[in-house]
N, C-alpha and C positions, 0 to 999 in steps of 0.2 A: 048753870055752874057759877059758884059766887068768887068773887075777887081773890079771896085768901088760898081756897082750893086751884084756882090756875098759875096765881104766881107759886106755892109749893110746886104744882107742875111743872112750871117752866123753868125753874131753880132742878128738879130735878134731871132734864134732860139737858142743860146746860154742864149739868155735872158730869153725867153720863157720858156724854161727847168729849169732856177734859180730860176721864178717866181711857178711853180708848183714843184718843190722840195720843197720851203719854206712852199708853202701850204699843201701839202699833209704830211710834219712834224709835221704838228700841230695833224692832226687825227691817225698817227701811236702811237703804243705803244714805251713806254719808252726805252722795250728791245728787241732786235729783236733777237739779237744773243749774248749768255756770251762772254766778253773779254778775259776770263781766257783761256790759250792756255793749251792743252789736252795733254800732249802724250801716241799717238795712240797705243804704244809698250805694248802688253800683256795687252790692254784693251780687257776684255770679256763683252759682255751684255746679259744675260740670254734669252734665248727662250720666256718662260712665261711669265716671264716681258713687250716682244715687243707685243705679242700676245694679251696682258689683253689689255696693250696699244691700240691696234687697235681696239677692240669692247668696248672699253671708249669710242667713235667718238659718239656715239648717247647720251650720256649723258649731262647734264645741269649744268654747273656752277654754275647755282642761287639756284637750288635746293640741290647743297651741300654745300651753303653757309648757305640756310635756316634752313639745317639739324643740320650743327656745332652752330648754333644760338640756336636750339632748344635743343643740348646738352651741352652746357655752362649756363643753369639754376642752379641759386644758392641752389637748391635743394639737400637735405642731402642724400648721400647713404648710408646706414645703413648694417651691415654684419650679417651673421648667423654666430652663435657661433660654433666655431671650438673645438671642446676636452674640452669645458667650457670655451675656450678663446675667446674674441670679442674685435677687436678693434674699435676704437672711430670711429664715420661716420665720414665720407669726404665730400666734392662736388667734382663738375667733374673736378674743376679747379687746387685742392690740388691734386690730387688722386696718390695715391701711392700703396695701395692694398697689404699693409703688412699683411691683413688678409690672402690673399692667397699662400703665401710665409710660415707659419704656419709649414706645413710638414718639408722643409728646415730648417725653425727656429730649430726644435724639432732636427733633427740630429744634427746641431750645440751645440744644449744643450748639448745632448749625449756626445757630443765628448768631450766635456771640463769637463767630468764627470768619459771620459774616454777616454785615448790618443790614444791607442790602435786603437779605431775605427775607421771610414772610412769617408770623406764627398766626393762627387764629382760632379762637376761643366759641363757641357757642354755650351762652348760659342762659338754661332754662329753669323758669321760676314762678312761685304764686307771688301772694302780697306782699311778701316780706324782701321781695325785689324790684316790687314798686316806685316808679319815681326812678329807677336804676340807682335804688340803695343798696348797697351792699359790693353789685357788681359796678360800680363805677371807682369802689376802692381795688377793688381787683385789679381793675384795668389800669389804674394810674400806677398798681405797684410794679404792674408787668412793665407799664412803658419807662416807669423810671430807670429797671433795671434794663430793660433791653431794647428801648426804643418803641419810637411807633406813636402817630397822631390820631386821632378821628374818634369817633362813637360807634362807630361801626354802623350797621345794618339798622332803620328806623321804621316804623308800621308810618302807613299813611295817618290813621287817627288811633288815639292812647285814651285809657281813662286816669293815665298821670301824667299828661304833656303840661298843662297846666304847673306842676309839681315839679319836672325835673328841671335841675338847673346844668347836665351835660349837654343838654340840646334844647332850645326852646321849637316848640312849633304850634301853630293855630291852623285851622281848616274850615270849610263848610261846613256848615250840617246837611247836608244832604248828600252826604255819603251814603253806600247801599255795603256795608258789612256782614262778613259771613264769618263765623270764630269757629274752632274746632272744640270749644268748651259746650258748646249745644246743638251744634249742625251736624249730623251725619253724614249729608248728603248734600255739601256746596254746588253753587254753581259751576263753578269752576275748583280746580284743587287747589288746597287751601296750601299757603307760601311757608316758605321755611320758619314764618313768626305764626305759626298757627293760624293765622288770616288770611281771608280775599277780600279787596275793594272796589267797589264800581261804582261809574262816576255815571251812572244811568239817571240824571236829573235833565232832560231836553231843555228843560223850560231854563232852568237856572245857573249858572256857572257852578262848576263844581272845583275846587281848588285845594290848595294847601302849601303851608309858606312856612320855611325854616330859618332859621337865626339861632348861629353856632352860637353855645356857651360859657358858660364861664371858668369852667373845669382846666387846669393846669394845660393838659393834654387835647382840650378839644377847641382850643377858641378859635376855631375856622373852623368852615364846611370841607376836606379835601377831599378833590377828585369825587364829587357828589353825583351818584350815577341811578337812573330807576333803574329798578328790578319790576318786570309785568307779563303776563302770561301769553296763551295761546286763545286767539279767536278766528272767525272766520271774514270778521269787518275790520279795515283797520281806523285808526283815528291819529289825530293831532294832540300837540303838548305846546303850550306856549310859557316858557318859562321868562318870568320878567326878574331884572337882574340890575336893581339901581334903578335909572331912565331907560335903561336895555331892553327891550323883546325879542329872544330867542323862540323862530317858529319852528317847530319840530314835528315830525311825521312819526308815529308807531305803526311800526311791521311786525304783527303777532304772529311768527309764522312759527316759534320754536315754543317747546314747552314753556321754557325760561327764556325772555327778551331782557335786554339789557341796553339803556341810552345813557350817554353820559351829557349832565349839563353843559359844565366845562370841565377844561384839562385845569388842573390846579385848583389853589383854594380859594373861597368866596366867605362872604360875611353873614351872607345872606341871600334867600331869591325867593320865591313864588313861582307855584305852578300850575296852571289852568291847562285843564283836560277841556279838549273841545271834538264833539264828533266820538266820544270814546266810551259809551253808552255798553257796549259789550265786551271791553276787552278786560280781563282782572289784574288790576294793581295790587302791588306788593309793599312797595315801599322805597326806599331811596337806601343809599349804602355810602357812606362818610369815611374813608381813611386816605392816609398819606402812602400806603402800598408797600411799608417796608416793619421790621419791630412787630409789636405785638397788638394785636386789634381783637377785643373782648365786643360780643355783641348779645343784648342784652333782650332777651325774648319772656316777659314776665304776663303774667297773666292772672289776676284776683280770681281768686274761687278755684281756680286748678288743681287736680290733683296729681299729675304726670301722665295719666292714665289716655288722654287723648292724643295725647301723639303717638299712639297705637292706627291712628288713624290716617297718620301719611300717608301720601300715594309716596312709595320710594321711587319711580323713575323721575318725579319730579323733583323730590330733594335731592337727587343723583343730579340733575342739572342744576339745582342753583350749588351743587358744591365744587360743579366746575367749573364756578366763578368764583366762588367765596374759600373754595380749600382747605375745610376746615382741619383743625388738628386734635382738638381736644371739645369733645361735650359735655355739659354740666347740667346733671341734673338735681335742681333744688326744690324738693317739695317735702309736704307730712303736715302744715298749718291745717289743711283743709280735710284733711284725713282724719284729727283726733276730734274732731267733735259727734261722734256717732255712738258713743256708750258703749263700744268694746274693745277688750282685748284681744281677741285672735283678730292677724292681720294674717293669718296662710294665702286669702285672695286677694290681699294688698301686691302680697309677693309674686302669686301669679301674674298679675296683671303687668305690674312692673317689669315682671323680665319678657315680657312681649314688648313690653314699651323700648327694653335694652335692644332683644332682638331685631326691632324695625328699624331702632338708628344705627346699628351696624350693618342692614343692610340699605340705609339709604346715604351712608357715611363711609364708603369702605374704607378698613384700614384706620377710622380714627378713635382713639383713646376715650376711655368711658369717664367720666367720676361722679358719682354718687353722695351727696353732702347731706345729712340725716335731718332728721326735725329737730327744730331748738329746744332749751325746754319751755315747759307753759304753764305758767300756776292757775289753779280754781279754789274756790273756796272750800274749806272742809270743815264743818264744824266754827266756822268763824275763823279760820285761820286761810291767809293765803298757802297752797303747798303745790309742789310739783302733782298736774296733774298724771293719774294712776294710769291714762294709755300713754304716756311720751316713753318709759321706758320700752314696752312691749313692740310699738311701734319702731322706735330708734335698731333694736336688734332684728324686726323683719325687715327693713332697709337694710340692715348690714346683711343678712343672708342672701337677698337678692344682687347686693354687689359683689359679693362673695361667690355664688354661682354661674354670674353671667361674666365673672372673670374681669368685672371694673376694679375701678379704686375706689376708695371710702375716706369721707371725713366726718366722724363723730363729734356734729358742731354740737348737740347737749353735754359731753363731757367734755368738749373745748371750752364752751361758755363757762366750764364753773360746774357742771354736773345736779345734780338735786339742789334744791332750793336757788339756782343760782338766777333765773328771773326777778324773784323777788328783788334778792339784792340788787338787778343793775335796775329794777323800775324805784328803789326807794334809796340805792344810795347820791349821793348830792354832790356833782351835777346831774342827776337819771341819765340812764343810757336806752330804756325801754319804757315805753307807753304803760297808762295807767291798766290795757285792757290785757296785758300778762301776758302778751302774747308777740306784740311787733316792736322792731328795734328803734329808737327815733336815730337822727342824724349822725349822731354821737356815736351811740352803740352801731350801726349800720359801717360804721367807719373800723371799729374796734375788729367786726365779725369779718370783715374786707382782710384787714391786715391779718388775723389770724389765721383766716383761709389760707394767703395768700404765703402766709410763713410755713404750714405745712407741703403744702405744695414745693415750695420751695425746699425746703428740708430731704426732700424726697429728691428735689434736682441737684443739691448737691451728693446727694449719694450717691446716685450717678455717675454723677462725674469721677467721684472716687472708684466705683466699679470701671468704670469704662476705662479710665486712665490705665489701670491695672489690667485689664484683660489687656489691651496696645501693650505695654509693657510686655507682658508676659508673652504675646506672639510675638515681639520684635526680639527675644529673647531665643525663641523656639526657633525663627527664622533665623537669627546670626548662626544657632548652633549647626542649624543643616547646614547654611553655608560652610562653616567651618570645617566638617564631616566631611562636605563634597571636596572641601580644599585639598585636605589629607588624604584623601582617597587618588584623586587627581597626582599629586607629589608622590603615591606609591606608585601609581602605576607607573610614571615618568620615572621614577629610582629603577622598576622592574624592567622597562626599557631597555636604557641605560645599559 
């Protein structure tokens, strides 16, 4: 074959190849792959998550598109009256579901009635509460308005301890960690933060040492107490406290054990497990026992989906310590990067996740906080990625069924296109990867959480004041009735 004849060759199948790249551009999709560059470092992706993932393959797009059509009817939903309280109907499209937040309200009332008392917060979350961004503005706005010191409830070891400035802490590495993001089957059941830890190193000290932080509200340790399971050996704790050694003895004898370091607050301490090879740690627990205590259980790569996997008699006993009053659950980061629209088994999965903390919670208030938005590239342009909407309204169905409350943080943020702008307006509020809030915006999403919620409490109040009114109204009248009734028959007497 002579030189002139191969390059016409190779010119013509270079052509060929340009000619069916151009075309087969036209019928691919817009996205094929995000631009956004990932790092891989301490990315987790939950078991459950990949699993639901795979038996989605037989479902239909169209038919979850038809579904979200058929729940965006401007039809009223109407509440059953709670304690004589009802709030005003909604549609699916406002829904907020402050009816069911109602029990919550009512402690809050309490408390401003009475400082003394207790409120407490459980917030669960993936990345984007990392570091306790987000929920550590939560919690300063709670304690501003209603009191209350500490960080609440802390894991023995974090892949943001490092990062967070509410609480600092360092540990061994030779901790023995069990997470409910990819264990089925713990050693032991895994603690109210989705973890167990054992200090099963013979050889080596196993420890871990805290130093309150800098946060308005936390800069002490108060009343800093372990939380540690059930075994059948018991072991020692030697907590060192300044030049102090406190020796302490663990008696695993209850589901949920509880030691307190000391009564009151500290700056700091250290604690060496000795002998404690089989008992499961949980973590330590930080408040001053009175106001409002937001505890902060975040987990990278989650999708909510595993805390399906509580043992409830055990969360049943750490909540007869901790009391919870209100759950929050915050996810959907880790859920929209799968290339679909139908979430119908997002929704499944979720309200079993609803159902199991109602039964390992009884009695405490749901709320539901949607996915932010999250730009991809399309054609060269950043835009709101195409599953945050679909996803956002099967969150809100499932809060809507399982009878929580909702907060539509994508139409809080700003609604479409509104990442872009807080990642590019100046000072940035959100990271270049379109997706997480840096310090700034984390602070912004705090307070606005924290004002609906609130908005919802004073409403409340305005109901509540009015129902007392109107019984205290209803009761003069009987009295009054009985007065007169009374004075007739005394006149018939007579």
């Amino acid at each position: 074959m002579n030189t002139k004849s191969y390059f016409f060759q190779s010119f013509a199948i270079v052509a060929l190849a340009f000619i069916a790249f151009i075309g087969f551009k036209q019928i691919l999709p817009d996205k094929i792959f995000s631009d956004s560059k990932l790092d891989s470092k301490n990315v987790l992706i939950d078991s459950l998550l990949l699993e639901s993932v795979a038996k989605d393959s037989a479902a239909t797009e169209s038919d979850s598109l038809l579904e979200a059509e058929r729940q965006l009817g401007k039809e009223k939903i109407s509440f059953d009256a709670t304690e004589g309280i009802e709030f005003p109907s909604e549609t699916f499209d406002n829904y907020k579901g402050y009816q069911y937040l109602i029990s919550f309200y009512e402690k809050l009332y309490q408390l401003e009635k009475n400082p003394e008392s207790k409120v407490r917060i459980a917030y669960y979350g993936d990345s984007m509460t990392d570091g306790d961004l987000i929920v550590q503005d939560v919690r300063t706005n709670y304690q501003e308005r209603f009191g209350g010191n500490g960080v609440g409830f802390v894991s023995i070891t974090s892949e943001s301890a490092a990062s967070r400035g509410s609480v600092k802490s360092v540990y061994s590495k030779n901790w023995k960690m069990q997470s409910y993001l990819n264990v089925k089957r713990p050693i032991s059941p895994f603690g109210v933060n989705g973890h167990v830890f054992f200090a099963n190193d013979k050889s080596n000290s196993t420890w871990v040492q805290y130093e309150a932080g800098t946060n308005k509200y936390s800069t002490a340790l108060d009343n800093p107490t372990l939380f540690y399971g059930r075994s059948s050996k018991k072991g020692k704790v030697n907590f060192i406290i300044g030049k102090d050694t406190l020796k302490k003895s663990l008696a695993p004898n209850n589901l949920v054990n509880t030691l307190k370091v000391s009564s009151g607050s500290l700056k700091a301490f250290k604690a060496n497990f000795v002998q404690a090879d089989s008992i499961p740690i949980y973590g330590f627990n930080f408040d001053n026992g009175s106001g409002v205590h937001v505890d902060n259980f975040s987990q990278r790569g989650n999708s909510g989906l595993p805390i399906s996997m509580f043992d409830a008699s055990v969360m049943q006993a750490f909540n007869n310590s901790l009391k919870y009053d209100l759950v929050i659950l915050h996810y959907g980061t880790n859920v929209l990067n799968y290339g679909t629209k139908n979430y119908f088994w997002y929704e499944k999965g979720m309200t079993k996740v609803v159902n199991k903390i109602k039964e390992s919670f009884p009695g405490v208030s749901i709320l539901i906080i949607s996915t932010a938005d999250k730009s991809t590239k399309y054609e060269q342009e950043m835009k709101t990625d195409s599953a945050v909407v679909p996803l956002m309204k099967a969150q809100k169905k499932y809060a809507l069924e399982t009878e929580s409350g909702f907060v539509n943080l994508y139409t809080l943020m700003g609604g479409d296109g509104s990442m872009v702008k807080w990642v590019d307006e100046s000072p940035a509020r959100a990271n270049k990867d379109y997706t997480h809030f840096n310090q700034r915006g984390a602070k912004a999403i705090g307070k606005l959480l924290y004002d609906q919620l609130n908005k919802g409490y004073e409403q409340y109040k305005e109901l509540r004041q009015k129902r007392d009114a109107d019984s205290n109204r209803r009761r003069a009248s009987r009295n009054t009735n009985a007065d007169s009734v009374s004075v007739q028959k005394d006149s018939v007497n007579e």
